[in-house]
N, C-alpha and C positions, 0 to 999 in steps of 0.2 A: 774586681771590677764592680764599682757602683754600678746602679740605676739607670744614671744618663749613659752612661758608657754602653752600658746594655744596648739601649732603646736604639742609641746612632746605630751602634754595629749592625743590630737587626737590621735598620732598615735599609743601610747599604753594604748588606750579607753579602747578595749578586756580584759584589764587586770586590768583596774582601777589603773594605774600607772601615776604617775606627781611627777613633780621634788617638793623637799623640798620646803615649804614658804620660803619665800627670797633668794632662790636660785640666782634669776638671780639677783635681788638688791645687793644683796652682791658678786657676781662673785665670790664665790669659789669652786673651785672642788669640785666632789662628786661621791656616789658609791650607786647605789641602787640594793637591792638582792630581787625580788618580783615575785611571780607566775613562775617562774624556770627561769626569765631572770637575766642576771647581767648586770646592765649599770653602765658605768664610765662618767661621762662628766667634761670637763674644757670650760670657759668662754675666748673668746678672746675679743678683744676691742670692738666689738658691736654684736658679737657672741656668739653661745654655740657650740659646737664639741661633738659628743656622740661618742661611741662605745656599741653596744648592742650585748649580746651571749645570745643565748636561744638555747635547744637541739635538739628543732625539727624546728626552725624558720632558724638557721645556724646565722652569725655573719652580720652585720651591721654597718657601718658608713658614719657619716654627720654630716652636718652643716646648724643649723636654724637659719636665718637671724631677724635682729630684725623686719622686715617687716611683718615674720612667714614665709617666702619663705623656704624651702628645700631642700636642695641638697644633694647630693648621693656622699659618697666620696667611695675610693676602700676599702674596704672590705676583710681579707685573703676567699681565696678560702679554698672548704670542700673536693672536687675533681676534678678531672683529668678526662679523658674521650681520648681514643685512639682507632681507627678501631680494631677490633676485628681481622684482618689479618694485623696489623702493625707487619714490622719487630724488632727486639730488639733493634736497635740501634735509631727506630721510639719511643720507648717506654720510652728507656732509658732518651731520650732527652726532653722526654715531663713532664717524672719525675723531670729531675733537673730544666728544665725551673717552674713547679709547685711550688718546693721545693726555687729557688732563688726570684720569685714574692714576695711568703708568707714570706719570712726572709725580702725582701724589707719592706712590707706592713706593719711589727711588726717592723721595726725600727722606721717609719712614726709613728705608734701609740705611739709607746714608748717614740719617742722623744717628744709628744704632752701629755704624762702623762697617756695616755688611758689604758695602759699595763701595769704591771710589767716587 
């Protein structure tokens, strides 16, 4: 077991989840449906890039270096969060800034294969 192999499995131990045998030998995408998570990953030239969704975990992604290093990529947001005495146009604004992050964040995935 490589490095990346390592790293995925650690981090979803809890769940007894690890990428397919020869995942990373062969670098081709993949999609695992396991314990209520869904992960998607694609392989870059000495990487793996996941996106993980589970319902109570919220959504996830990154990038395991062949080293096993981890990094944190942006993730769409679940919520919003505004003072409870913001005016409407406080609110308004916090919406669409919410609403144009997440469409950003879904194109990044999408362009990488992560998404549909």
């Amino acid at each position: 077991m490589n490095n990346i192999e390592k790293t995925f499995a650690k981090m979803f131990s809890t769940w007894n989840i690890q990428l397919p045998p020869n995942a990373v030998a062969l670098k081709q995408p993949g999609e695992i449906t396991q314990a209520g998570w869904f992960i998607r990953y694609v392989f870059g030239a000495d990487y793996l890039d996941y996106y993980a969704d589970h319902r109570m975990a919220g959504p996830s992604h990154g990038r395991i270096h062949p080293d096993g290093r981890h990094e944190s990529l942006e993730a769409p947001q679940v919520m919003y969060v505004v003072p409870g005495d913001a005016d409407e146009s406080t609110r308004q604004k916090a919406e669409e800034e919410f609403y144009a992050n997440n469409r950003r964040i879904h194109e990044e995935l999408r362009a990488k294969g992560l998404v549909d």
